[in-house]
C-alpha positions as CSV (number, residue, x, y, z in Angstrom):
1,X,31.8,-25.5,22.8
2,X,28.8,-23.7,21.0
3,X,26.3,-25.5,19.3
4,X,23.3,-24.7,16.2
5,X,21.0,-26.7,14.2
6,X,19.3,-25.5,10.3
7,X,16.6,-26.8,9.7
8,X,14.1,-26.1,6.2
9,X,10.6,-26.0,6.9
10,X,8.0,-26.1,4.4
11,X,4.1,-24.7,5.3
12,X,2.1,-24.9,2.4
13,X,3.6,-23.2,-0.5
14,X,6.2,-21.5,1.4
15,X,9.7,-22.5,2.9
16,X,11.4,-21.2,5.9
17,X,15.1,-21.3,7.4
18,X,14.8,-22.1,11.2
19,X,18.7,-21.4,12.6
20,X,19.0,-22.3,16.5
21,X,22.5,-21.2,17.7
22,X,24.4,-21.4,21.2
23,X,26.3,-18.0,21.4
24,X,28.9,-20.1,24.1
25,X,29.9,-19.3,27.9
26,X,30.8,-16.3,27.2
27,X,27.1,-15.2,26.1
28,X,25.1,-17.8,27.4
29,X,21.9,-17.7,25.3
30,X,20.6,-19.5,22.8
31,X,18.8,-17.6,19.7
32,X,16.7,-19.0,17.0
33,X,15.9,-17.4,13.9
34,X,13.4,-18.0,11.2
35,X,14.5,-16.7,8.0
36,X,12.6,-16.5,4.6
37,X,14.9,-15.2,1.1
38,X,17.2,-14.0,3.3
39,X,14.8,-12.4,5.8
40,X,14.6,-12.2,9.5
41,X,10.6,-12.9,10.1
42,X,10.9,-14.3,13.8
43,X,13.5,-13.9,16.4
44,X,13.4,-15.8,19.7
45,X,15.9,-16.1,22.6
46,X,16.5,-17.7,26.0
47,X,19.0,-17.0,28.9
48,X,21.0,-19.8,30.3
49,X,23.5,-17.8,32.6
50,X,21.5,-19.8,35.8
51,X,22.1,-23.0,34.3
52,X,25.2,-22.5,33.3
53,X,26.8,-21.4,36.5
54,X,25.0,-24.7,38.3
55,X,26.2,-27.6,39.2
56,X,24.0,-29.6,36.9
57,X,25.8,-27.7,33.3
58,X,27.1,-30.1,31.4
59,X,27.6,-29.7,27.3
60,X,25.3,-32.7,26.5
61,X,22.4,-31.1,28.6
62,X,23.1,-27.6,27.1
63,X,23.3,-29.1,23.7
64,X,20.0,-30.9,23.9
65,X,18.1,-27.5,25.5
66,X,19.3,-25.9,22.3
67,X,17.7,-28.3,20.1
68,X,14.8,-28.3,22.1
69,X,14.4,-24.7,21.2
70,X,14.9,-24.9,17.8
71,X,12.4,-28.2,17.4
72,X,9.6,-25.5,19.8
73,X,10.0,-23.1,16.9
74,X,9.4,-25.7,14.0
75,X,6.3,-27.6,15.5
76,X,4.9,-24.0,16.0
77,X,5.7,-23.1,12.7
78,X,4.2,-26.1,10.7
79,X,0.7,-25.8,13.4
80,X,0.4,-22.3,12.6
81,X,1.2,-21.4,16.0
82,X,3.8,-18.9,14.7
83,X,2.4,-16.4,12.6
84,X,5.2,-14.9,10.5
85,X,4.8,-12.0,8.1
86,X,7.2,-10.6,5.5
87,X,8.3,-7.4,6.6
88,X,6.8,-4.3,4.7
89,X,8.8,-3.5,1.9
90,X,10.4,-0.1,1.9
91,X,8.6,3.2,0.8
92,X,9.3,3.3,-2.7
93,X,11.4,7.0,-3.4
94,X,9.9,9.6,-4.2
95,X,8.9,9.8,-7.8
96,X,10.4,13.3,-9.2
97,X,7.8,15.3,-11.1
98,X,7.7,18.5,-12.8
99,X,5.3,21.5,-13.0
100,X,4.6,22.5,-16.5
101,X,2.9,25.9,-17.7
102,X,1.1,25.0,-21.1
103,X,0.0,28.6,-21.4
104,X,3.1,30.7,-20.6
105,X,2.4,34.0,-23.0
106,X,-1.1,34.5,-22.1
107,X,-1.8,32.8,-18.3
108,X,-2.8,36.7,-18.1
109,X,-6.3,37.7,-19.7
110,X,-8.3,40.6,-18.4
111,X,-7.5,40.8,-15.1
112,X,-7.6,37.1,-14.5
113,X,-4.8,34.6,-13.8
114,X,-5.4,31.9,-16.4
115,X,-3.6,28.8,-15.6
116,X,-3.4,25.6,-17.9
117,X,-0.4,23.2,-15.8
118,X,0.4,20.1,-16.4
119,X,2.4,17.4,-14.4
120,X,4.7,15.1,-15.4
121,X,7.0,12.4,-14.0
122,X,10.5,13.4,-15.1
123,X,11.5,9.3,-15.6
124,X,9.6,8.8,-18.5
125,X,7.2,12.0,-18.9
126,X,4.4,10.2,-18.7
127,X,1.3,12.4,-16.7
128,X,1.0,12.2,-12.9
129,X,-2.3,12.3,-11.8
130,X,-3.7,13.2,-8.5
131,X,-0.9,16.1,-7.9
132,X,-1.8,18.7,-5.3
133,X,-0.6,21.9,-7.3
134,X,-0.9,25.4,-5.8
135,X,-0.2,29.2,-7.6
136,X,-0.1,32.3,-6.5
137,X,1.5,35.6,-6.7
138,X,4.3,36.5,-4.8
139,X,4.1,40.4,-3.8
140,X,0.7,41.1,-4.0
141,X,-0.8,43.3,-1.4
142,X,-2.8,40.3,-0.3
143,X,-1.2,36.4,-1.0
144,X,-3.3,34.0,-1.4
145,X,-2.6,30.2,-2.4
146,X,-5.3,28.8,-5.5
147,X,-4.8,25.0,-5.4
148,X,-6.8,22.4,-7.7
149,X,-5.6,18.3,-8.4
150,X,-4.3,17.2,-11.2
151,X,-7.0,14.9,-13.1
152,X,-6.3,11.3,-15.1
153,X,-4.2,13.1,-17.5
154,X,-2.2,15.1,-15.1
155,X,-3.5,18.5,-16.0
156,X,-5.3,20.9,-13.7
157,X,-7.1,24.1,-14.6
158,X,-6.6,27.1,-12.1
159,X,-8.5,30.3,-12.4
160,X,-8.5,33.6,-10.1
161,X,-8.6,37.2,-10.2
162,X,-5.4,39.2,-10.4
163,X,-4.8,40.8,-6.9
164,X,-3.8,44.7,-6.2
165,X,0.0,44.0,-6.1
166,X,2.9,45.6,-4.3
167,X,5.0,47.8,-5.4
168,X,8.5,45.3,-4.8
169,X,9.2,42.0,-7.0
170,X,6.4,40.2,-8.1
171,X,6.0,36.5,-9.4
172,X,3.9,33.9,-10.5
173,X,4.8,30.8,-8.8
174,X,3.1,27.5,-9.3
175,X,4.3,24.6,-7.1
176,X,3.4,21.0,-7.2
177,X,3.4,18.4,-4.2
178,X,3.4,14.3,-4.5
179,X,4.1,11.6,-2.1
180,X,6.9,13.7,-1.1
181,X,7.8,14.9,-4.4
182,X,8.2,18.9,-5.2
183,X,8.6,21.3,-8.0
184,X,8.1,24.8,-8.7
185,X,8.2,27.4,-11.4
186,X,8.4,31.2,-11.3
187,X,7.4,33.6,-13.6
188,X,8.7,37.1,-12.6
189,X,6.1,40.2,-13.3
190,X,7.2,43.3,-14.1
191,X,4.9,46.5,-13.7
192,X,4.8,49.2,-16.6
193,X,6.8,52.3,-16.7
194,X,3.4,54.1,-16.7
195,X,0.2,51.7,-14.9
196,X,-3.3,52.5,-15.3
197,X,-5.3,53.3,-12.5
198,X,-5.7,49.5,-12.1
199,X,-2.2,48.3,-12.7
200,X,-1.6,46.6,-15.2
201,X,1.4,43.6,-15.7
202,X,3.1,41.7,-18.3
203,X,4.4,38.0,-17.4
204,X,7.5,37.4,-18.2
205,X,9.0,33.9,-17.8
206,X,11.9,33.4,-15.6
207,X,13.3,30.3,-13.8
């Protein structure tokens, strides 16, 4: 025959659940559990195989070894004794955010890449500040990544020469990075028919 106790435990301004159980012959051990809103905060468990196999068992004895337990666990609850902590709440998900060019027609001025991006939190569209954002351009003879962070309004200012480009596909891209958190944007380049000596490109949104 298994056996248990429940017991509510005030400390202060807080409450606990303190739950001693005999798991029976079968699993001879006694656990006790301190709970709080449903909680697990403290876990603690003995072996009674040895006793149980003795000549000394008897249900009374085993009955008052498991309240013994469970009364251990509430004096060292109510001294302080037994520190119990909430358990950390879960990482909040990743809050989805989105790269925004505010000067798509003319990010391209005299040899210079011009960039004016803002980020925003696609829930509500309100700014996100602090974003890590990086651009470069995909194809040119030389990459290079130009990053800057987002300021209180969620805006970021990124300035860099145009670099000799390649002669396959070429892009824009602008990517953005927060607590796990991603977007990009591409803006395909095309070259004309005829380039200058220094060639020259047009940007041309794409997705």
């Amino acid at each position: 025959m298994s056996s248990g106790f429940n017991t509510d435990v005030r400390v202060g301004e807080q409450v606990f659940h303190v739950q001693t159980e005999d798991r029976g012959p079968a699993h001879p051990r006694i656990d006790t559990a301190v709970y709080q809103n449903g909680r697990v905060l403290h876990r603690r468990s003995s072996n009674y195989a040895e006793f149980a196999a003795s000549a000394q068992f008897a249900e009374e004895s085993l009955r008052r070894l498991v309240e013994q337990q469970h009364r251990a666990v509430i004096e060292e609850l109510r001294s302080g004794a037994l520190k119990v902590e909430p358990p950390a709440e879960p990482p909040s998900p990743p809050c989805a955010i989105q790269v925004q060019l505010l000067n798509p027609k003319s990010w391209l001025s005299a040899g210079n890449v011009v960039l004016d991006v803002e980020i925003v939190r696609r829930t509500d569209g309100q700014p996100q500040p602090g974003v890590l954002v990086e651009a470069e351009i995909q194809g040119a003879l030389k990459e290079a990544r130009h990053a800057a962070t987002t300021d209180e309004q969620g805006r970021v200012h990124i300035r860099f020469p145009l670099p000799p480009l390649g002669k396959g596909d070429l892009a824009l891209v602008i990517h953005a990075m927060a607590n796990g958190a991603w977007d990009e944007i591409r803006f395909e380049m095309r070259t004309r028919n005829k380039p200058p000596a220094s060639p020259a490109v047009d940007p041309a949104p794409g997705s």
